[in-house]
N, CA, C and O atoms as a GROMACS GRO file, in nm:
protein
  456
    1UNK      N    1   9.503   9.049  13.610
    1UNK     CA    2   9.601   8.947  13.580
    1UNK      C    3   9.554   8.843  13.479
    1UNK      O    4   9.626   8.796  13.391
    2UNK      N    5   9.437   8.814  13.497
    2UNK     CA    6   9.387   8.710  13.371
    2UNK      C    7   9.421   8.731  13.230
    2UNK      O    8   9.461   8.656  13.141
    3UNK      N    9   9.383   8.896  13.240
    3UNK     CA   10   9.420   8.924  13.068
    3UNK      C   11   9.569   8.914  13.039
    3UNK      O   12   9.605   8.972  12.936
    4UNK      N   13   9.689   8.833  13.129
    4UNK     CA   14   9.814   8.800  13.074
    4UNK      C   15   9.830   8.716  13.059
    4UNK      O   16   9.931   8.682  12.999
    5UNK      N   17   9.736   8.622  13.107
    5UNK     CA   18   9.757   8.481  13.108
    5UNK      C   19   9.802   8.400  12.959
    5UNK      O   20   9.842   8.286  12.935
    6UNK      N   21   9.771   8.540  12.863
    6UNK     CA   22   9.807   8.472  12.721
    6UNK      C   23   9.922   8.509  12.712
    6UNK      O   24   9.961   8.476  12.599
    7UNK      N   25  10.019   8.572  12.780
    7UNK     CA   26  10.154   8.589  12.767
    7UNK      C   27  10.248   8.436  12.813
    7UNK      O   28  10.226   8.357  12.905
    8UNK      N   29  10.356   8.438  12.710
    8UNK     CA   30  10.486   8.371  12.796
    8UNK      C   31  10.546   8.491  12.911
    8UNK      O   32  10.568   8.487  13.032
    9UNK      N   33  10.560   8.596  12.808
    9UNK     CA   34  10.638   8.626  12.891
    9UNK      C   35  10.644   8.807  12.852
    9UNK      O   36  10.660   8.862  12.743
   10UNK      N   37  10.626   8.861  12.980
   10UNK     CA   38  10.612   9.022  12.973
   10UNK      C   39  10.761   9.134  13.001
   10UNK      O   40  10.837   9.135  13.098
   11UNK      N   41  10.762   9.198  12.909
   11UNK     CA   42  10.832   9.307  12.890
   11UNK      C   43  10.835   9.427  12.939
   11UNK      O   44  10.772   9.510  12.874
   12UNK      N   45  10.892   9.468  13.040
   12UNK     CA   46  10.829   9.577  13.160
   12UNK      C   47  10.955   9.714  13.101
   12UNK      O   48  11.063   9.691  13.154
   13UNK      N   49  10.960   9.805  13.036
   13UNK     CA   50  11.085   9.878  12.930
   13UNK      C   51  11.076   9.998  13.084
   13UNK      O   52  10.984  10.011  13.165
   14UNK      N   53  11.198  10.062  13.077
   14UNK     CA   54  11.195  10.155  13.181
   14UNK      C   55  11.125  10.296  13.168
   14UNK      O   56  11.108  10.369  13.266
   15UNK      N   57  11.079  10.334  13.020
   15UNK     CA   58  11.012  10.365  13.006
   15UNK      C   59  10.846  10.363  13.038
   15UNK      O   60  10.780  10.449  13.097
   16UNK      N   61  10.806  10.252  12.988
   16UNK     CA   62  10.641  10.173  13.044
   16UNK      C   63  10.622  10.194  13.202
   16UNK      O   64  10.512  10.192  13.257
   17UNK      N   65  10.762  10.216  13.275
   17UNK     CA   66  10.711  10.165  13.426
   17UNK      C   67  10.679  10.343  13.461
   17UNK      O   68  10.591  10.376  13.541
   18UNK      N   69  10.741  10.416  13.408
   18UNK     CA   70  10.672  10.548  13.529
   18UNK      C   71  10.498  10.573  13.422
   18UNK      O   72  10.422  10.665  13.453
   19UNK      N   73  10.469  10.492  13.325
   19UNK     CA   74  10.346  10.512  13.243
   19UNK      C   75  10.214  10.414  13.333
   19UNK      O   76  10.098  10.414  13.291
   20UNK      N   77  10.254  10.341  13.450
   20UNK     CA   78  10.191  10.261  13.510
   20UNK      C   79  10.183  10.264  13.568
   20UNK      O   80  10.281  10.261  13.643
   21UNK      N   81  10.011  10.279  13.633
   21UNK     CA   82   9.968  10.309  13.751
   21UNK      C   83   9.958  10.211  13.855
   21UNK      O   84   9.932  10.098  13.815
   22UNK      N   85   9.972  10.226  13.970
   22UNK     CA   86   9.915  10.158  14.039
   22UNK      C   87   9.881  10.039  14.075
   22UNK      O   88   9.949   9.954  14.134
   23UNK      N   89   9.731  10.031  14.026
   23UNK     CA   90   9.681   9.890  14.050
   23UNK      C   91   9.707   9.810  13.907
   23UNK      O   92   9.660   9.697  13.918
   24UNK      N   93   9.741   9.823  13.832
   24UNK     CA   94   9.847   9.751  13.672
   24UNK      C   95   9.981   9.690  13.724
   24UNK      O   96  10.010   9.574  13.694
   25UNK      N   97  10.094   9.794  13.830
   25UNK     CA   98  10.114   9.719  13.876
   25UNK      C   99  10.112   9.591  13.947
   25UNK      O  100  10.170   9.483  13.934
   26UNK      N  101  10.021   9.641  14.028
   26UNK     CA  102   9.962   9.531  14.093
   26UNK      C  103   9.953   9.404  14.076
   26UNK      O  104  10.009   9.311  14.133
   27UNK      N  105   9.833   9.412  13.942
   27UNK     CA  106   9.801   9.272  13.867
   27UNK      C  107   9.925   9.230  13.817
   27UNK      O  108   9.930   9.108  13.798
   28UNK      N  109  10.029   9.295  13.790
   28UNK     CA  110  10.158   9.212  13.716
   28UNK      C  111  10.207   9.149  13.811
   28UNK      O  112  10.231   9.034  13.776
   29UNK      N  113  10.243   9.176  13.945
   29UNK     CA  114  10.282   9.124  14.073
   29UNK      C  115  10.158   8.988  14.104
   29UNK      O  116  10.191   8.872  14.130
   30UNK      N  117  10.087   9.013  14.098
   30UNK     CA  118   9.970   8.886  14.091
   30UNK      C  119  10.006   8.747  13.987
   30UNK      O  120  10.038   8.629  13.991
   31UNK      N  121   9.974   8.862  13.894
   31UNK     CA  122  10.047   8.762  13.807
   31UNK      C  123  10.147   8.666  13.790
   31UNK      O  124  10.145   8.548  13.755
   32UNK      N  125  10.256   8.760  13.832
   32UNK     CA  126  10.411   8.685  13.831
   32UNK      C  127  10.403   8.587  13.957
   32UNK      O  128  10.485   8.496  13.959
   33UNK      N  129  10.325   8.594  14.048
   33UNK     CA  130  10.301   8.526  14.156
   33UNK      C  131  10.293   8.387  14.141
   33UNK      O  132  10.334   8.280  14.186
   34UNK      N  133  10.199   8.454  14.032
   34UNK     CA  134  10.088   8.290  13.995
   34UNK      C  135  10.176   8.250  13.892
   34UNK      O  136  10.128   8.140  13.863
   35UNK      N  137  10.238   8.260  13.846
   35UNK     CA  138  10.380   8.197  13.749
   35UNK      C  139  10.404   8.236  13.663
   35UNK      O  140  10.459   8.163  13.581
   36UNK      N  141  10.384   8.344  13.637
   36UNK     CA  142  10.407   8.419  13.529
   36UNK      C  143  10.533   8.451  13.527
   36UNK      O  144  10.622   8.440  13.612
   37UNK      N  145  10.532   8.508  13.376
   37UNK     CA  146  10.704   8.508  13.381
   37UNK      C  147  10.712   8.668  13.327
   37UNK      O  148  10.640   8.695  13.231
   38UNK      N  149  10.806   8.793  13.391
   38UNK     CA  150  10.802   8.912  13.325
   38UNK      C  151  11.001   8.939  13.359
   38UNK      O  152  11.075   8.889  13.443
   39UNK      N  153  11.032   9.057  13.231
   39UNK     CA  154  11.160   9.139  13.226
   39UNK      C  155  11.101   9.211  13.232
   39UNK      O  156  10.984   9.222  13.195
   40UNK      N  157  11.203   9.316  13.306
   40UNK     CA  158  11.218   9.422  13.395
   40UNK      C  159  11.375   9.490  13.346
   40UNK      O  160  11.489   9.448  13.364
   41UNK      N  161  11.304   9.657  13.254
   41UNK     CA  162  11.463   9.695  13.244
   41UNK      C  163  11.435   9.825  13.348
   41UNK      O  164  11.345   9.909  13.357
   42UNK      N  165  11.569   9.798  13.427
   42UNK     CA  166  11.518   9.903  13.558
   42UNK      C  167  11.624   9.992  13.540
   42UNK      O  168  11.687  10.016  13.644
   43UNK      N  169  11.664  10.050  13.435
   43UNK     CA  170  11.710  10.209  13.424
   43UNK      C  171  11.714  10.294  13.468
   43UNK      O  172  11.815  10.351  13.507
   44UNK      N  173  11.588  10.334  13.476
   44UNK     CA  174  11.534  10.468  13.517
   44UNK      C  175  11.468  10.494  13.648
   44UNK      O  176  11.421  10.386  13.685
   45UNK      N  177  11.437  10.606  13.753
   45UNK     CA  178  11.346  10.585  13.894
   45UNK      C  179  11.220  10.533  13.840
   45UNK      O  180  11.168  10.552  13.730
   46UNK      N  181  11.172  10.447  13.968
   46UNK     CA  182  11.042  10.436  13.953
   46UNK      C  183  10.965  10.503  14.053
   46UNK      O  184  10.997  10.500  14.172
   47UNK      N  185  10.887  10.552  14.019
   47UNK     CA  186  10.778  10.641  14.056
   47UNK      C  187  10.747  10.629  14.172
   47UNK      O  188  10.739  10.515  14.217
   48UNK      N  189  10.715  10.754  14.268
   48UNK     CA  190  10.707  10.724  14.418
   48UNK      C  191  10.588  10.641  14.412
   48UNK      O  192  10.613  10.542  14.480
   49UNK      N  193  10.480  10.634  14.368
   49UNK     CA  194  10.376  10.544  14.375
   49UNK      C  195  10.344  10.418  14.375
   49UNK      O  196  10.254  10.355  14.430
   50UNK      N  197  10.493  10.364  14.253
   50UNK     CA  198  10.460  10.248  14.246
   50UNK      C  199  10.604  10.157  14.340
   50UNK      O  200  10.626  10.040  14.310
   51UNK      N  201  10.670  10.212  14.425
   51UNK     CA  202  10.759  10.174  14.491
   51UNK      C  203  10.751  10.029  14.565
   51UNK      O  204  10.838   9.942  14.556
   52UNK      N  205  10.631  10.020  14.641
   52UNK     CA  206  10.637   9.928  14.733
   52UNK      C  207  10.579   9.826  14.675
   52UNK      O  208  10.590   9.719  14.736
   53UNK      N  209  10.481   9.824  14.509
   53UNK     CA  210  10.524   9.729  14.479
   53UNK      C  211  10.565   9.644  14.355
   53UNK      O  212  10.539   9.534  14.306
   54UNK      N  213  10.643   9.752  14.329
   54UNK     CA  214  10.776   9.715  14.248
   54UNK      C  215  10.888   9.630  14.341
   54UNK      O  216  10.967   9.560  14.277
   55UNK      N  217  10.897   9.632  14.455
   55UNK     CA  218  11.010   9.592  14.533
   55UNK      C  219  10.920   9.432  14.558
   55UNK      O  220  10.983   9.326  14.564
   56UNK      N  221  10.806   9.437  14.567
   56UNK     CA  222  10.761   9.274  14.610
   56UNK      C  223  10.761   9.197  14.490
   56UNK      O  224  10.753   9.074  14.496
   57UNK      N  225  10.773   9.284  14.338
   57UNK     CA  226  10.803   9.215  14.250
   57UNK      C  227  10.946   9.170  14.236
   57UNK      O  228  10.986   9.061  14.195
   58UNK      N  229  11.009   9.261  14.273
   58UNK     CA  230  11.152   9.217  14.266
   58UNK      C  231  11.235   9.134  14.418
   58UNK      O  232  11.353   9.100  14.427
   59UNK      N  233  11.151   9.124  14.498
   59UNK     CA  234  11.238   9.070  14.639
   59UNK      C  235  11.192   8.897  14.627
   59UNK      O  236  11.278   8.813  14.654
   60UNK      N  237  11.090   8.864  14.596
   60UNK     CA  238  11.083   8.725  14.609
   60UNK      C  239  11.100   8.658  14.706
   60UNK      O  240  11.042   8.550  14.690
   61UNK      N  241  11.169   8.667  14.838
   61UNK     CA  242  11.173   8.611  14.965
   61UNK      C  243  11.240   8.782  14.992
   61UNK      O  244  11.336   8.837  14.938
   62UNK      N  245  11.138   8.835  15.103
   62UNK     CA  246  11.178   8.945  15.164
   62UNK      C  247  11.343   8.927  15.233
   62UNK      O  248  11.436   9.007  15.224
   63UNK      N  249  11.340   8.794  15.304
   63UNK     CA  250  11.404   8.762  15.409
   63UNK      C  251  11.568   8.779  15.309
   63UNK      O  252  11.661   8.815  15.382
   64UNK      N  253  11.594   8.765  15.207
   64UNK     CA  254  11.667   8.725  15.083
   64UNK      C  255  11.685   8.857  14.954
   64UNK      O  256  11.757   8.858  14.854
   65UNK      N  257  11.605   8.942  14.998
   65UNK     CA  258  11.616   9.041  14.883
   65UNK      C  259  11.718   9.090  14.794
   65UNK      O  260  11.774   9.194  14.828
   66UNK      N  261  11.752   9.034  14.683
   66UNK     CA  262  11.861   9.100  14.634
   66UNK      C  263  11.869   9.225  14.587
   66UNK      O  264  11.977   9.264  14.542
   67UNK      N  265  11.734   9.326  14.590
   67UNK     CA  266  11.730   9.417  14.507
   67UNK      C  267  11.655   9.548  14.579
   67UNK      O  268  11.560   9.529  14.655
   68UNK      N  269  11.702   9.672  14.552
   68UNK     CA  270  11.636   9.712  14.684
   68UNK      C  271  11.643   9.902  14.579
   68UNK      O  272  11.710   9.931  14.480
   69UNK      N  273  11.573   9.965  14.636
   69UNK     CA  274  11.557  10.103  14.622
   69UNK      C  275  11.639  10.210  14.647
   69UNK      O  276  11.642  10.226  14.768
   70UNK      N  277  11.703  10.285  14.592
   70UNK     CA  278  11.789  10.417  14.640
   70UNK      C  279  11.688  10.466  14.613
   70UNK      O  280  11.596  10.428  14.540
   71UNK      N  281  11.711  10.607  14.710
   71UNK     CA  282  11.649  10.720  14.776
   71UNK      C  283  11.571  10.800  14.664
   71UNK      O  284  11.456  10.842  14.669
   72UNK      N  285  11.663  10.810  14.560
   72UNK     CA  286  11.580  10.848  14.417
   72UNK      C  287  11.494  10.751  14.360
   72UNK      O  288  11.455  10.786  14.249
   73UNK      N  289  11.451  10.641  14.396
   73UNK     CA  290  11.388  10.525  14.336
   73UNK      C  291  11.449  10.418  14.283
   73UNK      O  292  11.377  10.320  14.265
   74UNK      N  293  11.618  10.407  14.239
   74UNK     CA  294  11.659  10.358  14.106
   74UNK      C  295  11.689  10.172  14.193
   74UNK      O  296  11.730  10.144  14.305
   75UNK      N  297  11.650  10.096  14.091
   75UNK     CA  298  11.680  10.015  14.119
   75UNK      C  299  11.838   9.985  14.168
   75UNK      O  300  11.937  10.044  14.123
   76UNK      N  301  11.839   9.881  14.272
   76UNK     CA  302  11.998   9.885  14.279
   76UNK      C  303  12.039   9.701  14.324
   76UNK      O  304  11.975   9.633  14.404
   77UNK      N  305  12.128   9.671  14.267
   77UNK     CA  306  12.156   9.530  14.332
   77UNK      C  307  12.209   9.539  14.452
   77UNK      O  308  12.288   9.632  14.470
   78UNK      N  309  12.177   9.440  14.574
   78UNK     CA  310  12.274   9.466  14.740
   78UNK      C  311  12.374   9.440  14.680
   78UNK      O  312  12.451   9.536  14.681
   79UNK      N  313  12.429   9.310  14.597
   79UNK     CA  314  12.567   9.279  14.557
   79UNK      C  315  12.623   9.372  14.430
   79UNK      O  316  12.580   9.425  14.327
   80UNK      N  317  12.720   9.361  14.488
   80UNK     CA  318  12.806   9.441  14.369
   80UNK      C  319  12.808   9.387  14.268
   80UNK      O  320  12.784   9.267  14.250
   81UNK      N  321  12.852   9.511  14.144
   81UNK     CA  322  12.889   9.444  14.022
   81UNK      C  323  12.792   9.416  13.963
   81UNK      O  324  12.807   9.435  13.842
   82UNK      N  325  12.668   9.369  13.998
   82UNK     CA  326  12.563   9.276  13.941
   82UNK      C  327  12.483   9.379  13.852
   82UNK      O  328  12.480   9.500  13.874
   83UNK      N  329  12.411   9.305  13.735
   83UNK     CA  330  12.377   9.416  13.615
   83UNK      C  331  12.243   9.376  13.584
   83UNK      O  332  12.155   9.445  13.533
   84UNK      N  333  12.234   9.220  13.632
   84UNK     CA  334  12.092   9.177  13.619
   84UNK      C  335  12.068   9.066  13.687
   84UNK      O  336  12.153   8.977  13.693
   85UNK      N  337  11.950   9.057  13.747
   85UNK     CA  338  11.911   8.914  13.869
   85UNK      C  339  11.818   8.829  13.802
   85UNK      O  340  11.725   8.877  13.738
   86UNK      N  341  11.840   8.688  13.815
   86UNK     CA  342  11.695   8.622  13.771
   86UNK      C  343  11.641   8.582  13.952
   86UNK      O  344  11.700   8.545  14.054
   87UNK      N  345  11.516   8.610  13.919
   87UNK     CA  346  11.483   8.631  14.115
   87UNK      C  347  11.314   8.550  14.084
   87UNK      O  348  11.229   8.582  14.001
   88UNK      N  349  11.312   8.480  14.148
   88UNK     CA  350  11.199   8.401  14.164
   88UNK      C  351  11.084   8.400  14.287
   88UNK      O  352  11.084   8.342  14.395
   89UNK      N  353  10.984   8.490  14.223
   89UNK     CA  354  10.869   8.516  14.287
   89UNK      C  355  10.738   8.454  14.329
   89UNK      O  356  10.656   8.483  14.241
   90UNK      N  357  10.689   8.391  14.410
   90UNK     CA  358  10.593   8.298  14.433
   90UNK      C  359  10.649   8.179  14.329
   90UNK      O  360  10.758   8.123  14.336
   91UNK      N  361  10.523   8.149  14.209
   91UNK     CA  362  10.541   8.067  14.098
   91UNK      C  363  10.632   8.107  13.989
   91UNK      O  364  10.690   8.026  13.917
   92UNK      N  365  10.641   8.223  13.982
   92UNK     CA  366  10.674   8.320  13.867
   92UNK      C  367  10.790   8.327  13.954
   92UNK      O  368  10.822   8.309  14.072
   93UNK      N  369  10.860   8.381  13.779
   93UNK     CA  370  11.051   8.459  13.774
   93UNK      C  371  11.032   8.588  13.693
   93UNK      O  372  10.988   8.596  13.579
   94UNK      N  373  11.069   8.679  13.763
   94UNK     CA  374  11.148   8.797  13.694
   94UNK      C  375  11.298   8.804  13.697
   94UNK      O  376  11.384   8.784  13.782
   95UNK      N  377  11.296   8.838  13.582
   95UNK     CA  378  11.429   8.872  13.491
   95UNK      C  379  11.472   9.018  13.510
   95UNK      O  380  11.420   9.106  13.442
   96UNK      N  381  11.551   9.041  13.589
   96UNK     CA  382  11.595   9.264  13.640
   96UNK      C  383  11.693   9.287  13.582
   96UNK      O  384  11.800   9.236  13.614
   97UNK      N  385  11.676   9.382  13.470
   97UNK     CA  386  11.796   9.422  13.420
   97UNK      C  387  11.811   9.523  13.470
   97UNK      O  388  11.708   9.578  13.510
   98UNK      N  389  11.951   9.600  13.493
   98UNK     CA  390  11.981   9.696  13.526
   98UNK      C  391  12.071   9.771  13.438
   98UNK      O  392  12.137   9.863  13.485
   99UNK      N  393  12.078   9.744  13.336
   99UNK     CA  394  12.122   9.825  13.209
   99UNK      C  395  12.068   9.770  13.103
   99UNK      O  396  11.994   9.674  13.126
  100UNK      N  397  12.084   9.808  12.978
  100UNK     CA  398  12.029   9.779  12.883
  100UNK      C  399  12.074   9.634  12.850
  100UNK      O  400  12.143   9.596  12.945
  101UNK      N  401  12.065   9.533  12.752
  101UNK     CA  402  12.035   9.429  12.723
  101UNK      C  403  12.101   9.424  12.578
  101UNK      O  404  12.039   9.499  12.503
  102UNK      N  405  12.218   9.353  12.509
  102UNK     CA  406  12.231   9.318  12.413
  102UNK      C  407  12.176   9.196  12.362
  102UNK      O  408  12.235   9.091  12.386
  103UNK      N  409  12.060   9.200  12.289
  103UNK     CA  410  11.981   9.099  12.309
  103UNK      C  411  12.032   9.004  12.173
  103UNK      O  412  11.960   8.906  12.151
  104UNK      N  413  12.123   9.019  12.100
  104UNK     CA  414  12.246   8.901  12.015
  104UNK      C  415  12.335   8.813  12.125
  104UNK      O  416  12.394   8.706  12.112
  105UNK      N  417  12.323   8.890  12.223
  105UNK     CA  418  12.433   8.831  12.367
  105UNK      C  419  12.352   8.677  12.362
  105UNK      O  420  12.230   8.660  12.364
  106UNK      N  421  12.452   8.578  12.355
  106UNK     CA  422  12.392   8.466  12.420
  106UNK      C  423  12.375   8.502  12.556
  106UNK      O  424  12.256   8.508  12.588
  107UNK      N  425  12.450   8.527  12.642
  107UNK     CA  426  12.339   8.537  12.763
  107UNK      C  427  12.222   8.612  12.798
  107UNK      O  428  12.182   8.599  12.913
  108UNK      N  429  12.151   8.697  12.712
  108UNK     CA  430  12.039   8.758  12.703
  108UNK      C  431  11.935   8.664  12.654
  108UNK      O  432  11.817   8.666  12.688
  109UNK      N  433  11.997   8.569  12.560
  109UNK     CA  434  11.914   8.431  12.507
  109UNK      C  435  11.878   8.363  12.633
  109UNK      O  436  11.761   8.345  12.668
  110UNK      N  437  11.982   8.327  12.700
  110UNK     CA  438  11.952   8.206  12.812
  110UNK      C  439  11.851   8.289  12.948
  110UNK      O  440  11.767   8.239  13.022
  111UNK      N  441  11.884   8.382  12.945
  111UNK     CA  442  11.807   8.443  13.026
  111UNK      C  443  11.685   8.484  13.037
  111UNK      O  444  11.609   8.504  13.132
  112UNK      N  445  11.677   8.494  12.897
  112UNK     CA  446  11.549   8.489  12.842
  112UNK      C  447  11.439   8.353  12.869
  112UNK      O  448  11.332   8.355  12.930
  113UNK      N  449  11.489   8.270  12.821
  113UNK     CA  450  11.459   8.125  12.855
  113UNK      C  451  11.473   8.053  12.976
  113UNK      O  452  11.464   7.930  12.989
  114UNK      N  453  11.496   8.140  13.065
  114UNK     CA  454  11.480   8.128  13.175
  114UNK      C  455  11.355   8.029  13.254
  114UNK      O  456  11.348   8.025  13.376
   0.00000   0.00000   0.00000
């Protein structure tokens, strides 16, 4: 996690996530803990491996989870409709997209700046 500390802010592509093992996860979840700030485009399954904790990156208060796993992996919002969460983890916020991102969209700006 130290070596992100030079980031604002990390870019997690749905691609990159089945390229990441493990304990990489990990440190990003550490990270974002400690206040870091990461997006998340959750497209695609994520990998049986890195399941449980991809979900502590994305639940932020277990008790509260907005975001949760289908059976194939794919990210899914509990609420309907919803396309992307800003969800706040320990110190740190992740940004979950669940489709792609028009990133001219002013609200891809503000979200960004989150």
């Amino acid at each position: 996690p130290l070596r992100l500390t030079a980031f604002d802010l990390l870019l997690v592509s749905a691609e990159a996530v089945a390229e990441l093992r493990p304990k990489q996860l990990e440190g990003i979840v550490r990270w974002v803990r400690a206040g870091g700030r990461a997006c998340v485009v959750a497209t695609e399954p994520v990998p049986q491996p890195l399941r449980e904790a991809w979900l502590r990156l994305l639940t932020g208060d277990p008790q509260s989870a907005a975001m949760t796993l289908d059976a194939d992996g794919r990210t899914r919002a509990v609420a309907a409709d919803v396309t992307r969460l800003r969800i706040e983890t320990g110190c740190g916020r992740v940004l979950c997209l669940l489709e792609t991102a028009d990133v001219d969209e002013r609200r891809w700006q503000a979200d960004v700046q989150w």
